[in-house]
N, C-alpha and C positions, 0 to 999 in steps of 0.2 A: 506589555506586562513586564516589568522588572520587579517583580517579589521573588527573594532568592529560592522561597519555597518551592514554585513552581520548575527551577530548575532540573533537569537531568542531563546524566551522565551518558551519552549511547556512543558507545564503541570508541570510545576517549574521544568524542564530539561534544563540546557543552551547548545542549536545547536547553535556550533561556525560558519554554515553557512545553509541557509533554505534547502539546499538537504538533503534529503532523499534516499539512497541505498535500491529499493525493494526486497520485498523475495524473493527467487528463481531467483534472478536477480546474485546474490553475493557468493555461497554457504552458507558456514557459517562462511562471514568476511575473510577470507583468499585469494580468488583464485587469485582477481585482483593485489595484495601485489605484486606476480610474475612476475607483468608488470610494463617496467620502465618508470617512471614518474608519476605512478599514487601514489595517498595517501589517506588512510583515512581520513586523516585532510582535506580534499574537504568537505567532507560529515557531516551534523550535526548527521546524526545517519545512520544507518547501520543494515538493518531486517534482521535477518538470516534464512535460510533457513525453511517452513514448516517442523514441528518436531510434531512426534504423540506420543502415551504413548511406543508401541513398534515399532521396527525398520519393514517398509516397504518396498519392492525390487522396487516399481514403476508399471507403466503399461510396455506393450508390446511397440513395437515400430511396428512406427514412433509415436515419441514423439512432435517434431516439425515438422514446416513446414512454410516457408515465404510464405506469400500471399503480394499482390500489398497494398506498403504502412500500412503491418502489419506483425504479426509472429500467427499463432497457437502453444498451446504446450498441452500438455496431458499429464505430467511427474508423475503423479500419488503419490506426495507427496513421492517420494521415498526419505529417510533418517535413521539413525543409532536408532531412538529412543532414549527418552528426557532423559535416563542414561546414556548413553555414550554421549550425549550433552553436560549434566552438569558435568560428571568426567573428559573428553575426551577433549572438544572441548573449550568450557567457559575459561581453564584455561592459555589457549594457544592465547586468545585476549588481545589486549594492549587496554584495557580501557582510558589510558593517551591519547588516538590518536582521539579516538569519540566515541558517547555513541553508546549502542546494544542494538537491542528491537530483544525479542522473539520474534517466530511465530506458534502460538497455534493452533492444529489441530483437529480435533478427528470426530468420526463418532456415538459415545454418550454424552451425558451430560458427565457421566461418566468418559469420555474419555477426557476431556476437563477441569474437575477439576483436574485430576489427571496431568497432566500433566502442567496446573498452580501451581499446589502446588508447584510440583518439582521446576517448574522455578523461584516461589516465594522465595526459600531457597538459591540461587543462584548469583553473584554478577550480573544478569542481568541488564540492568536498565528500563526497560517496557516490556512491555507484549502486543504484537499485538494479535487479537483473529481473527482467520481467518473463517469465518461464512459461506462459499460458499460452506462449506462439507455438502455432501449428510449425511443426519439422517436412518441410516438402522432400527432403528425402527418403522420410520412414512414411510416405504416404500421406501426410499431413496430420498425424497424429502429434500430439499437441506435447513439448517438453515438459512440461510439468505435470502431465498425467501419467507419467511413469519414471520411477525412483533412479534406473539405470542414466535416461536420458535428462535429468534435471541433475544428476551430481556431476554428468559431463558438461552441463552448461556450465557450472562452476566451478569447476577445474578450469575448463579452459578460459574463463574472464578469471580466476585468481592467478593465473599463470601471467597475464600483461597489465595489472597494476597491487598496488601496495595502499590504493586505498580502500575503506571501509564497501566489503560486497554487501549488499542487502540481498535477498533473493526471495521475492514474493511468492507465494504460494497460492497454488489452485486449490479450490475445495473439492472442487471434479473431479475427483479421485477416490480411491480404495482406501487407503490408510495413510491419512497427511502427516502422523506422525515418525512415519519410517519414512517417505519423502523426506522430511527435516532434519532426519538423522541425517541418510545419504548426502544431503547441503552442507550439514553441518562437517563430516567428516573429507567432503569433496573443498571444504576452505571458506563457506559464507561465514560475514564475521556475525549477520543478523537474521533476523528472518520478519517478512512483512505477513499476516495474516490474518482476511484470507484476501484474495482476488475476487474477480464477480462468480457469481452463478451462473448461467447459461439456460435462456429461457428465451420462450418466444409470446409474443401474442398475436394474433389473425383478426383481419377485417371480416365480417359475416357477408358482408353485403357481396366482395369480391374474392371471399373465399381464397383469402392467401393472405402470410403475412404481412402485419405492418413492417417489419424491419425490411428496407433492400437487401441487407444478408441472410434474411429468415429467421436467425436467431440472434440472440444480442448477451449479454453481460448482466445480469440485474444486481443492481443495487440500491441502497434505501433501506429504511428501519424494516423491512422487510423479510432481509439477512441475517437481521443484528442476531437472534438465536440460535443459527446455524456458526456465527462467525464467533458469538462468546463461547461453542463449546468446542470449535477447530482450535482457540488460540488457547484456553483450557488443556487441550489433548498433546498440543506441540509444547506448550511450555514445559510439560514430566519431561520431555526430551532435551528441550533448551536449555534449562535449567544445570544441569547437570555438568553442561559447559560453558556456562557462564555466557549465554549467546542471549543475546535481547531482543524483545518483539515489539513491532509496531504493531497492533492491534487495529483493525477497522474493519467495516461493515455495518453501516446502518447509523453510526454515530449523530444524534443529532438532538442532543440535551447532556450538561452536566453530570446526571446520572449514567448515562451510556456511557461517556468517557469513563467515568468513576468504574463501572462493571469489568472494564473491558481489563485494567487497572486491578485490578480483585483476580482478574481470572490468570494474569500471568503478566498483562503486558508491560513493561518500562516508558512506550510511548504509544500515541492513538494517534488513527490517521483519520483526519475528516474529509468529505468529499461530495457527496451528491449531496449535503444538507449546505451546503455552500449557495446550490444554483436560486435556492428561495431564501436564504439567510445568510447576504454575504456577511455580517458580521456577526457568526456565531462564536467566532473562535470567542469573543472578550467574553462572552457569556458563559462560555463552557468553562475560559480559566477562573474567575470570580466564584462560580459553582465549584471547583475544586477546591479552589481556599477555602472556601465557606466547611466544605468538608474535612479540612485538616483543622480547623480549629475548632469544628465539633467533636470532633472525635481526639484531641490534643497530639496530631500528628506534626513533627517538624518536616516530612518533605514529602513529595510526591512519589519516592524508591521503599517509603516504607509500605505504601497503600499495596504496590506491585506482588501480587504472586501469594495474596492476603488471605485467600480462597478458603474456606472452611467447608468440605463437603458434608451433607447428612450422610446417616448410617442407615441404607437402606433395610426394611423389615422384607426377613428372609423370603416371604412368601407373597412377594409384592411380583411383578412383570417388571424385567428392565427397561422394554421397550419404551 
């Protein structure tokens, strides 16, 4: 898609169109190339796969699993490790076709500068910090489920590079909006939201779950209401300092991207409607021009953060 309409601006990066390819949706930028008729030029940017300091086999399987109106997955961050990313992998993308954001993993601090750094040194062009990893030195409780340890994730990745932090967000949380403060004040320049939910489902027959991890990440239009009103809730925060969202969860028609666009975000990440539509993105941009020339919009920054709430009657249940 080259209509300048569809362009945006994220974090002084030009997305020749608001899609967003999520992690673990794409490999690393290569798989869908294989299928005809699709193009990275759909996409204003393209997250590659979850990458730690060394190379992981993944969990056991079953790693996936469709649920009604979603996907579980449990893949266990399996990948080659962030040297054979940056020697191996980095060298073999056409940056001329859309930009690449890392996806920063790790299970220490530690583990989490080191493997920015590397990415820092590299012609990446952002750095997503993926926060939903369990911390095995606090017990395995999970960085992004508490505000202290998710602004230290990001201190310590904005302390060894200068380029664009993203920092995805969990919804598994208490208040994702004070999360995105603490990000925002600890140095992310963006914020992705939200991340999966965490859900399981069970075989009756043998009485245990499907997933080898027992629980998994859902994703799928499933989310999309939980995820348009986490990126709703974070934008009052983002807003305020000029920090931009990628919006996803569930994404999987023009309208959805359009919603998500309304409730705050500057860009949309698409991902599990990938695995049955690899070519949804042209569909989903066509649908958004369609909308800017209904409505006689000049770009897709004017739709963002467009949001008109009702005025609730006093004596209504907020619930």
């Amino acid at each position: 898609m080259s209509d300048p309409r569809l362009a945006v601006d994220f974090c002084g990066m030009k997305f020749q169109t608001p899609l967003v390819l999520l992690s673990g949706c794409v490999g690393f930028g290569e798989e869908y190339t294989r299928i005809e008729g699709f193009s990275n030029r759909d996409a204003g940017a393209i997250c590659l796969k979850g990458t730690t300091g060394s190379a992981r086999p993944g969990n056991m399987p079953h790693r996936v699993y469709e649920t009604p109106g979603g996907m579980l997955n449990a893949i266990g961050l399996q990948n080659p490790g962030v040297d054979k990313v940056v020697s191996d992998i980095l060298p073999g993308l056409d940056f001329e076709e859309t930009r690449f954001i890392a996806n920063v993993s790790g299970s220490t601090l530690e583990e989490y500068e080191e493997v920015t750094r590397k990415f820092d040194d590299s012609p990446i062009d952002a750095i997503e910090i993926n926060i939903s990893c369990p911390n095995v030195k606090e017990g395995g409780v999970a960085f992004g489920n508490d505000p202290d340890m998710s602004a230290r994730v990001v201190e310590t990745c904005r302390r060894v590079t200068d380029k664009p932090l993203i920092t995805k967000l969990s919804p598994n949380q208490t208040d994702i909006a004070y999360n995105a403060k603490r990000c925002i004040e600890a140095g992310t320049d963006a914020l992705a939201v939200i991340n999966t939910l965490m859900g399981m489902a069970i075989d009756i027959e043998s009485r245990s779950p499907v997933i080898g991890n027992n629980q998994g990440g859902l994703s799928g239009p499933a989310i999309k209401p939980v995820a348009l009103l986490k990126v709703h809730q974070v934008y009052q925060v983002a807003r305020e300092h000029g920090i931009p969202i990628i919006g996803q969860g569930g994404v999987s028609s023009p309208e959805d991207a359009i919603e998500f666009l309304i409730a705050g975000a500057s860009a949309v990440g698409v991902g599990t409607a990938l695995f049955y539509d690899p070519l949804i993105c042209n569909r989903i941009n066509e649908g958004i021009l369609g909308y800017l020339d209904r409505h006689d919009l000049a770009n897709v920054a004017q739709i963002t953060g467009s949001l008109q709430l009702n005025t609730p009657t006093p004596s209504r249940c907020g619930c």
